[in-house]
C-alpha positions in Angstrom: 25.0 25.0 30.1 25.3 21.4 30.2 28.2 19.0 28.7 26.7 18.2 25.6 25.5 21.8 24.8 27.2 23.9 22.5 28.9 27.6 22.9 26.8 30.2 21.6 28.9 31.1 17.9 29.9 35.0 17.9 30.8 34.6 14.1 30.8 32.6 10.9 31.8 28.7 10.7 35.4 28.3 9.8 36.8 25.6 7.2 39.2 24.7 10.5 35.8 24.4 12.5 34.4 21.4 9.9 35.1 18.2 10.7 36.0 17.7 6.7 39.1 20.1 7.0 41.3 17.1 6.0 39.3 15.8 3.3 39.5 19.6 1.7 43.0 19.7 2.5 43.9 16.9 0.5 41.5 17.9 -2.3 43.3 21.0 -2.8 47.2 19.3 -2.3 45.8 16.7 -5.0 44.9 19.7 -7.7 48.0 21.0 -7.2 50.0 18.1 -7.6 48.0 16.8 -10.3 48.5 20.3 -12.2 45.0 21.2 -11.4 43.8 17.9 -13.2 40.5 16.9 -11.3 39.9 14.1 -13.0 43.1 12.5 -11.2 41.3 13.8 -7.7 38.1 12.0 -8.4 38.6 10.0 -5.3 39.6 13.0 -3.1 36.7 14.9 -4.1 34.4 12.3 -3.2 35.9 11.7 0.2 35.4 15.2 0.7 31.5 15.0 -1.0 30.9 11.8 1.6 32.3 13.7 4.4 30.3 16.4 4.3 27.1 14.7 4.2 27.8 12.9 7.3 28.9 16.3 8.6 25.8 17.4 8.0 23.9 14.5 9.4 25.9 15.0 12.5 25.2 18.9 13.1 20.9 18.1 12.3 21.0 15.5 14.6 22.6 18.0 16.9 20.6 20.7 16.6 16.9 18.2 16.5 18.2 17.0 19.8 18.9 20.3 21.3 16.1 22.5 19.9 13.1 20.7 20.1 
């Protein structure tokens, strides 16, 4: 296996595993704090929203680049 290749997974993807953990984190501290009010979170939410689309991006690019 070379640097840039990945481990074979044995199991399911873990919220600890994304790259967004933080973002989700703060989501969820935010609802709480905020009484479960997501319209004070609004901005939390779409950190988390952005974040996973660049996760995304990241892991396609990954996987086009590996497995062509």
């Amino acid at each position: 296996m070379g640097e840039t290749d990945a481990p074979a997974r044995t199991g399911p993807l873990k919220l600890s595993d994304s790259m967004c953990a933080p973002q989700y984190a703060a989501s969820l501290k935010c609802l709480d704090e905020a009484n479960y009010d997501k319209s004070k979170c609004q901005d939390h939410f779409d950190a988390y929203k952005e974040c996973k689309k660049q996760e995304v991006t990241v892991m396609f690019n990954f996987l086009r680049e590996h497995f062509k």
